[in-house]
N, C-alpha and C positions, 0 to 999 in steps of 0.2 A: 504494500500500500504506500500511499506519498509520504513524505518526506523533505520538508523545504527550510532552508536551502539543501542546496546537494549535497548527500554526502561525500564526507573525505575519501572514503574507501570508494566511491564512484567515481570522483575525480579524478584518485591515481590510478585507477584501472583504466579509466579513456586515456590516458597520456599516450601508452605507446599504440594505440590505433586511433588517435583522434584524426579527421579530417586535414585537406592541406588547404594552408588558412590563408586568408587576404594579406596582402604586403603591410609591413608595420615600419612607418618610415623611424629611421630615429636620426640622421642627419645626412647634409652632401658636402660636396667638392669638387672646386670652392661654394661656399655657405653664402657668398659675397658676389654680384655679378655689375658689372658695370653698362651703367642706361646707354642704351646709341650701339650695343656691339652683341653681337653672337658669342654663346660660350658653351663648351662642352662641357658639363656636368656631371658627375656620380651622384647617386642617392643611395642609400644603403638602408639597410636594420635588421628586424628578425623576420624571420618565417619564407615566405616563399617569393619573390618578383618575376617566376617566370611570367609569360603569356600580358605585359604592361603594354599596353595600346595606344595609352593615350592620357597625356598631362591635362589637368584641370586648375589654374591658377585666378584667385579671387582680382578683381577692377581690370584696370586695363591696361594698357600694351604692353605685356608679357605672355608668351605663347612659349611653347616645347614641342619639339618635336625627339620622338621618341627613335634611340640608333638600336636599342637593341634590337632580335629578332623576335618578334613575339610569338612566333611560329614554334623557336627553340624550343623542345622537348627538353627540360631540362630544371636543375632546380639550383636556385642561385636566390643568394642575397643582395644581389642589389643590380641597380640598369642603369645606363647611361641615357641623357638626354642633353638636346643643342636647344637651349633655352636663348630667346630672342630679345632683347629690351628693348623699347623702343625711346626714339631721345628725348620725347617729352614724357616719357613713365614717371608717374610718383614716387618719389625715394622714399625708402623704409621697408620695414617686413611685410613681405607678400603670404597668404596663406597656401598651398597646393595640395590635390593629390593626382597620385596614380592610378588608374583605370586600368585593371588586369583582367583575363578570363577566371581568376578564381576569387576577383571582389574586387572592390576598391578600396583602397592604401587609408590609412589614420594621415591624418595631417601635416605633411612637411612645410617649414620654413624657409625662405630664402630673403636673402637681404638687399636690396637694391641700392647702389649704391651712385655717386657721380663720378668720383676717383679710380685711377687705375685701381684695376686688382693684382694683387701681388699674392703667390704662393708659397706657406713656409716650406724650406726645407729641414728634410729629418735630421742633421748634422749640426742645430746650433743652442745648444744645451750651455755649454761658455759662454763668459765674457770674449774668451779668444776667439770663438768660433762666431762670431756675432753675425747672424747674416746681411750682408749691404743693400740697403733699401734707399729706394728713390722717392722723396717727399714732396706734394703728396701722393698719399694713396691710401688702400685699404691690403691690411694682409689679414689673410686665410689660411687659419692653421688650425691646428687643435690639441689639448692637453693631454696627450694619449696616455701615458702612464701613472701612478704616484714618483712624485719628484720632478715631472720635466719641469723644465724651466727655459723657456723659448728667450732666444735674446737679436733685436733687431738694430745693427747700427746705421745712422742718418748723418748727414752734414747738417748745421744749423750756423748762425751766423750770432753775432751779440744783437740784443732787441727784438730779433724774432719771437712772437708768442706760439708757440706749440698748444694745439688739443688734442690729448687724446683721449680714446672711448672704446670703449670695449663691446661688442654684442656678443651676447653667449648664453647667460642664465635666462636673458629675457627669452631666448629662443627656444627653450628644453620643458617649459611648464606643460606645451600642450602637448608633447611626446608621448606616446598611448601608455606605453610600458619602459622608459626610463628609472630603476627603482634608485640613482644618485646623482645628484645636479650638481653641476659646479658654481664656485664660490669662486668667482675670476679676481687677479687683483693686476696693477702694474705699477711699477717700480722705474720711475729715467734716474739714469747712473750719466756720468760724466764718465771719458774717455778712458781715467783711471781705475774708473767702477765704484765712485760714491756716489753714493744717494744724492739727488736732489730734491726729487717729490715723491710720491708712493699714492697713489686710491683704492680705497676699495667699499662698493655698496654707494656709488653715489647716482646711480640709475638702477634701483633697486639694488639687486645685487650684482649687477654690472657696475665697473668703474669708471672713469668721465675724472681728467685733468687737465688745467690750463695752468704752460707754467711758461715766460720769460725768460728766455737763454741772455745770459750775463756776458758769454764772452765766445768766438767763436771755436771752432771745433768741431769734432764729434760727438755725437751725444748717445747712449744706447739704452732701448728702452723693453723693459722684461716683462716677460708674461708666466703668470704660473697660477695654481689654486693657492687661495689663500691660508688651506689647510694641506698643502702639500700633495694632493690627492692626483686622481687622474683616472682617464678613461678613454678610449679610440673615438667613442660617438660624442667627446665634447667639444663641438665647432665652435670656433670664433672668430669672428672679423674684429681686427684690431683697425681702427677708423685713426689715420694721421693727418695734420694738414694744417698750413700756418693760415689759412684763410679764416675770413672773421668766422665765431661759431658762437651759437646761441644755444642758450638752455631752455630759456625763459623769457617771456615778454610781459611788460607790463604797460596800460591794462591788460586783462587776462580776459576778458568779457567786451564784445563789441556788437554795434549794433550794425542789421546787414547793408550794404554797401556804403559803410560810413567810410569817410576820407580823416584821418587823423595822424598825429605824430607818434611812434609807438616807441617805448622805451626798451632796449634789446638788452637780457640781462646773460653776463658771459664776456668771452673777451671783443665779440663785436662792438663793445660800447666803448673799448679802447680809441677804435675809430670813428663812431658816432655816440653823441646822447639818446641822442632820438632819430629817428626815421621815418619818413613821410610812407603813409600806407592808408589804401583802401581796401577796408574789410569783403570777404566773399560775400554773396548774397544768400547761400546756403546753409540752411540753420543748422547748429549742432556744434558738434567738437573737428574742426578743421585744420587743415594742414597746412603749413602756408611756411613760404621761401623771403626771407627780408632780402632787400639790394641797400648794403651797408660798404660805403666806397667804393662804388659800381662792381659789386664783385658777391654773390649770389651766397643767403650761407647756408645752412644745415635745415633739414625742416623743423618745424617746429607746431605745439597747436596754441591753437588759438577758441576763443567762444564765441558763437556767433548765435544769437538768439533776441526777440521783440521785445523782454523786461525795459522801464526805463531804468538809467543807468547812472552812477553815480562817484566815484571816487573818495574811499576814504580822508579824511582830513585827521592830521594829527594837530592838538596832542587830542585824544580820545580814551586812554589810560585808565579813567576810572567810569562810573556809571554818571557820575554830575558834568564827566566832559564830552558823551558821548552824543554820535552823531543822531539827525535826524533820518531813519529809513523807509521810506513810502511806502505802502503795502498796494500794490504789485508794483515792485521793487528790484534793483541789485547795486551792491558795492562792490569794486575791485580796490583790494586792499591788497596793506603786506606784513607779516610781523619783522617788524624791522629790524630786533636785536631782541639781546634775550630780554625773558622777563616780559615782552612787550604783548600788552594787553588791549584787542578791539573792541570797544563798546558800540552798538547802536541801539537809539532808542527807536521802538515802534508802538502804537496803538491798537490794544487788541480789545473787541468786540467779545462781548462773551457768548460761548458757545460756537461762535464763527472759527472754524479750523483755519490754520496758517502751515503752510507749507516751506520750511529754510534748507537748502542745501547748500552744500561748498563744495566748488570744485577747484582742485589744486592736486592732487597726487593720487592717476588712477592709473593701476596696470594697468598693459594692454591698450592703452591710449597714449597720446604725445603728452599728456599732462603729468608732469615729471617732478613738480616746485618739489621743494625739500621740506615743505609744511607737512607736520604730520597732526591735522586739528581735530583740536575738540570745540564743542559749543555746549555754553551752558544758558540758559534763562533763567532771569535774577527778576524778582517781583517789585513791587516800590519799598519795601522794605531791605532788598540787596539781598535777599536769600534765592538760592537757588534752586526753582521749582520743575528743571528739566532738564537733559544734559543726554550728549550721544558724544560717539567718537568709533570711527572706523565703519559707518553704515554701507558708502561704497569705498572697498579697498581702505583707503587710509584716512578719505572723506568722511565726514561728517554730517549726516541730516536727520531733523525730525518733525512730528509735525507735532503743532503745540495748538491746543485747545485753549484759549483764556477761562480762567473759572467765574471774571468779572469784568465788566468794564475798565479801565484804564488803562495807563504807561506802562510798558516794561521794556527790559533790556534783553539785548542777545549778546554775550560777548564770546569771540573768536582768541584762542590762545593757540600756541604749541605744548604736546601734550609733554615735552620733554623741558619746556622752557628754553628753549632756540630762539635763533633767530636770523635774517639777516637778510641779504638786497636779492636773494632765492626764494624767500619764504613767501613768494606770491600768491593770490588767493582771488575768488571769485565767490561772492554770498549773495544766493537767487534765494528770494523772498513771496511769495504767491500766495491767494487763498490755496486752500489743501482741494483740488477740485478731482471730483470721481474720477478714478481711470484704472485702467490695467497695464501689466507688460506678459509679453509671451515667451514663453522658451519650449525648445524638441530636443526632444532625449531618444534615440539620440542621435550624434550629426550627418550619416550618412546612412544609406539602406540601400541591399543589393542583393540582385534574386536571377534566377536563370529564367530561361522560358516557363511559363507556366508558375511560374511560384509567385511569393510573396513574401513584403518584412513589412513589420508594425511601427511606426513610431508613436508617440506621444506627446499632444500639444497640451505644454501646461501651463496654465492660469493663474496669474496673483491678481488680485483685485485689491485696488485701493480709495480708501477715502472717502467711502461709502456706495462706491458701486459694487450693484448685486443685481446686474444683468448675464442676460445670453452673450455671447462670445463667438461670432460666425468665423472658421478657419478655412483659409482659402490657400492653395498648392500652385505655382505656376514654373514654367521652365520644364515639364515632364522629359524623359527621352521619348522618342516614338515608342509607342506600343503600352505604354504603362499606363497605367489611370491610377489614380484615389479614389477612395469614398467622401463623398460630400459629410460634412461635420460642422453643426453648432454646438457648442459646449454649454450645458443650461445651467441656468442661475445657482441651480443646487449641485455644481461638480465644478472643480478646478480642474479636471485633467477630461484628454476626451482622446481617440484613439483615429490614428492616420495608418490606411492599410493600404502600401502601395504592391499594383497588380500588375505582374509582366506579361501581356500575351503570350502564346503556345510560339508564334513566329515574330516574338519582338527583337530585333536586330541587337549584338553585341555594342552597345555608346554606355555613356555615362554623362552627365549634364549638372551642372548647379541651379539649386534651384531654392524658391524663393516662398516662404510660409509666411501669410500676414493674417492677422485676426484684427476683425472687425465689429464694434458696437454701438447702440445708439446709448449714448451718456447724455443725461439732464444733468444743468446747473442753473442756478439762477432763473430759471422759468424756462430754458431755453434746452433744447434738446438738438445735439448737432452728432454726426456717422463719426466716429474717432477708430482711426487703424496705425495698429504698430508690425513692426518685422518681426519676425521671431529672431530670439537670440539661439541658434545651436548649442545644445552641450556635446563637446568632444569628450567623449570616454578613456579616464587617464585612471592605470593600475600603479598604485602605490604597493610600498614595501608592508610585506603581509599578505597581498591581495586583495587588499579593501577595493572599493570601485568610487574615484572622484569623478568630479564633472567641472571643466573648463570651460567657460565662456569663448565660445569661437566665432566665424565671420562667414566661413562656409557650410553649407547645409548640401547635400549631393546624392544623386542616388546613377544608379548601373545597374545596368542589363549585363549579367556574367557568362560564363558558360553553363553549364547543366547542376545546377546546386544540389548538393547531397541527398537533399530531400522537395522534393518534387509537387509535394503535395499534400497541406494539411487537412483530412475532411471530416467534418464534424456535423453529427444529427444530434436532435432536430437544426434545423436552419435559422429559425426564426423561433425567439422566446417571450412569450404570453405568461405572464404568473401575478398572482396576487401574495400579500402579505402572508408570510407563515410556508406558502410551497418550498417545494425542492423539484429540481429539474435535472436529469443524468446527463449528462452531455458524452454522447459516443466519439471517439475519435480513432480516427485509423490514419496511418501515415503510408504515405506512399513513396519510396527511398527510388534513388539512382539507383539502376539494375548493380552496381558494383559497392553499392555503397552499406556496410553492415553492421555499424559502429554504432553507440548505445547512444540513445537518446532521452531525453527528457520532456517531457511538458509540462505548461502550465498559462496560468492567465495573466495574472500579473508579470512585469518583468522588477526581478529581483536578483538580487546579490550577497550572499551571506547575513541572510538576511533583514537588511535592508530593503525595502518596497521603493523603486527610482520611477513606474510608469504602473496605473491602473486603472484601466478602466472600466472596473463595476461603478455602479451607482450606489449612494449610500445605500446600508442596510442588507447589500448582495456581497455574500460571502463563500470562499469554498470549506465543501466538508470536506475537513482533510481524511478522517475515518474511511469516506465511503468513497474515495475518489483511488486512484491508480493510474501514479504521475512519471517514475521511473517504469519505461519501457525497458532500459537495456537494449538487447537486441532484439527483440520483438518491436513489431508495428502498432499495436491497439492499444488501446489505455483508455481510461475515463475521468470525467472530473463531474463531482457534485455539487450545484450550487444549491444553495439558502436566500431563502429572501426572506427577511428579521420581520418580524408580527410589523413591526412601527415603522417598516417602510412606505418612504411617500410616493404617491404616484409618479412615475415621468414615464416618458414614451421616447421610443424606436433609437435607446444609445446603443452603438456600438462598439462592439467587443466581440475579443475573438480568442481562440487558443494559440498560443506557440511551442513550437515544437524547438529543439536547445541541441546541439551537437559543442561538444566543447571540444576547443581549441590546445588548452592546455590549463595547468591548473586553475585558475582567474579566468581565460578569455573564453568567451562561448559565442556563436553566430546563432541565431531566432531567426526561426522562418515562420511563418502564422497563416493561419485560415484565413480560409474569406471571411467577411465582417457578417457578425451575427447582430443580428437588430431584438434589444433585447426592452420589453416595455413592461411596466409594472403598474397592474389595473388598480381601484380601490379595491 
């Protein structure tokens, strides 16, 4: 009978006949490719790349074309691709994968860069052996062992300001099965091998230094784990270059195509205070290139949204000097040195919600300040009636309810008491007005002809909306469909079963999940839709099962999947409170295919519940159900519908059937979608 999660003893008995699995990227080379020029590439990781067809990379002008043979009978860890940049391509981390006949790839990273790319060599572990690098550029190596210690020697001249920056750790978070990340740090030595500067963790746990050569010479600059460590799959692009470089800009928040003077904070300001710029007209977190002494520098982000806008004034230090904050509001401020404390006063309305966030330091985004904020809400008494810190990433937000009419204060600190001309900040101010965000668990699905995978779109609802939520699929490949899905007021999660015809053609495509709703505020009821955010499936050490926020969502058409076909009676389920319904299932396997399987409804992980889509109140019997097949076809699953379940109609849900990978990883194929409704 079942048993959820899997057992141990089931787990290590699949290992040595488990299925051969989709490509698992874990890094290339070079990691680094330069905009305007062709480059021949490796990707590598674990498991299988034969039968790779076809590159899938997120925004625009970057394309691949694939050298290996995919034809190759054969089984190899990793493929080559001539990956194309185009000269006006956005610099920065691009997301990709690979499209194979036996799935598509977990997520690879690459780095877009402007600068030459340069390749380390394996030979420069010395100060003597320093390899000579031409400035600028970007070099591409990686930490392969415990102890390497990479060493790059430069010419510089006296007065030259050097940046350097490291990309590495930012690159390894959304790696499937990574179970140790590097901690990169860098070290510039003078020609005799003293130290001059050293960083580490100043783009999270990437390094970022700017330092002033005194006198000319050579200068040599190291690369190593800051704990000595090492690993083959830890890519790095070391970014060098005396051209202006920017961390930060201040304002941090702009309004859309405003024309203003922007303060570049970094060694760009060596050559300018300020810089004449007009903001993009596209709302959100934007990416934008300064021209500081006619000469282009790094990107950077910027905010571009309709709040009115405002600039901190100092001094503001206590709650009797603080500023005035409109409500619908924002200030772009800074904490300027330590200690240094932002008050603003705003008027809150009782029982009327208020919406504050801060934006200044978010993974996965250009927003990088060195602010690590809290916010607290001080009453007219000075006591502190509210307070958050790290809501997104390192940001700050909440929403604050007044209990009464009056003044109160919001004041912005550093949670370590920092400070300095980095510590920039952006504080959006709003009523708290109804809405949701979306996210799919998880980010890719991939099935042969005739099959199926499930995903899951799931719902937070905020600030007192407790509507429907209509999900919509677009970018299919040929041949696939979904089932059409509203998610009702009474479920946050609601289930995506995509279908590959009997003759759907081998492609893979990105594609694009938005949910849609009608939100009331203020008398007014307006259609509000967001994107979904993808969760990329990342195995930590133990085997637990995280989830990273990603950019690409994707689905493929493979070769012939293991299992062919999930089929489940009855089709359609009618029940009222109190029944129980059997649900028959018979799996239908690749004629070669014999290896143990599993089912179940939920998708779960030691157990952990990550996607479900019963309705309240519908439950499995686990008693009466028979969920480990092994190597048999058939099995059954018992549901319950609880005496107090409330009526809804026609949600769908479906069984999946579970072939595991190896201890942690599993591939889910699932039925077609059962429409299941619950009468009074």
């Amino acid at each position: 009978m079942t048993s959820r999660p899997l057992p141990i003893l089931f787990l290590f008995a699949s290992l040595a006949s488990a299925q051969t699995s989709y490509p698992m990227i874990t890094h290339c080379t070079p990691v680094a490719v330069q905009r305007g020029t062709t480059t021949e590439i490796t990707v590598e990781g674990q498991m299988n790349f034969a039968g790779v067809h076809k590159m899938l990379v997120e925004g625009k002008g970057v394309s691949g074309v694939i050298l290996s043979d995919p034809k190759a009978a054969a089984t190899t860890k990793l493929t080559k691709l001539k990956v194309t940049v185009a000269p006006d391509a956005a610099l920065g981390v691009r997301e990709f994968r690979l499209a194979s006949s036996l799935g598509i790839s977990t997520l690879g990273q690459l780095l877009i860069v402007s600068d030459p790319v340069v390749l380390e060599t394996n030979d420069n572990n010395t100060l003597e052996k320093s390899q000579a690098i031409q400035t600028p550029c970007v070099v591409s190596g990686r930490i392969e062992i415990a102890e390497d210690v990479d060493h790059f020697k430069f010419s510089a001249k006296a007065g030259q300001t050097f940046t350097f920056e490291i990309v590495c750790a930012r690159i390894q978070d959304k790696i499937h099965d990574l179970q140790k990340h590097s901690d990169p740090m860098i070290v510039l030595l003078d020609s005799s091998g003293r130290e001059l500067a050293a960083s580490d963790d100043a783009k999270f746990a990437d390094p970022a230094l700017t330092f002033t050569i005194s006198k000319d010479g050579d200068c040599i600059i190291q690369v190593r784990d800051a704990r000595y460590d090492g690993d083959p799959r830890w890519a790095y692009a070391l970014q060098i270059t005396d051209r202006p470089r920017v961390s930060q800009v201040f304002p941090l928040a702009v309004s859309p195509g405003q024309s203003l003077e922007i303060e570049p904070v970094g060694s760009a300001k060596l050559l300018a205070q300020k810089v004449p710029f007009t903001a993009p007209k596209e709302i959100g977190i934007q990416s934008i290139v300064l021209n500081v002494a006619n000469q282009p520098t790094n990107p950077t982000a910027i905010i571009v949204l309709t709040l009115p806008l405002m600039n901190e004034q100092e001094p503001n230090d206590t709650p009797s000097l603080a500023n005035r904050l409109p409500i619908p509001g924002g200030v772009n401020g800074r904490i300027g040195k330590r200690r240094d404390l932002d008050h603003f006063t705003f008027h809150g309305t009782k029982g009327k919600a208020i919406a504050f966030e801060v934006f200044a330091r978010r993974f996965g985004t250009g927003l990088t300040s060195q602010l690590d904020g809290i916010v607290d809400i001080l009453n007219s008494t000075g006591a502190v009636i509210a307070s958050n810190d790290d809501a997104n990433g390192k940001d700050p937000a909440l929403v604050f309810t007044p209990p009464v009419d009056g003044e109160y204060v919001i004041r912005l600190r550093d949670l370590n008491s920092k400070g300095g001309e980095g510590f920039v900040y952006f504080l959006a101010a709003d009523w708290a007005k109804p809405d949701f965000t979306i996210k799919c668990d998880p980010s890719k699905a991939m099935m042969g002809p005739g099959s199926r995978s499930a995903h899951y779109a799931i719902i937070t609802r905020a600030n007192g909306f407790t509507g429907a939520v209509k999900v919509a699929v677009h970018g299919l490949p040929k041949g696939v469909t979904v089932n059409p899905l509203t998610i009702p007021a009474t479920m946050t999660q609601g289930l995506l079963v995509f279908s590959a015809a009997n003759d759907a053609p081998m492609d893979a495509t990105t594609i694009e999940i938005t949910g849609t709703a009608d939100i009331a505020f203020d008398g007014k009821t307006e259609s509000v839709s967001h994107n979904s955010i993808p969760h990329e499936e990342i195995y930590s050490p133990g085997g637990g099962r995280a989830r990273f926020d990603a950019r690409m969502q994707s689905v493929a058409v493979t070769g012939p999947s293991d299992i062919l076909d999930v089929q489940v009676k009855p089709e359609r389920l009618v029940l009222k409170p109190g029944e129980e319904v059997k649900l028959e299932v018979t799996i239908k396997r690749r004629q070669d295919y014999d290896k143990a399987i599993s089912i179940d409804i939920p998708l779960q992980h030691l157990g952990s519940v990550f996607g479900n889509p019963l309705p309240p109140g519908v439950k499995i019997v686990e008693g009466k159900s028979k969920t480990l097949l092994g190597t048999t076809s058939v099995g059954h699953i018992t549901l319950m519908v609880d005496a107090t379940a409330a009526p809804i109609e026609d949600v769908p849900i479906c069984v999946l059937a579970h072939v595991s990978i190896n201890f942690v990883v599993k591939v889910s194929y699932a039925s077609a979608p059962i429409l299941l409704t619950i009468k009074k």
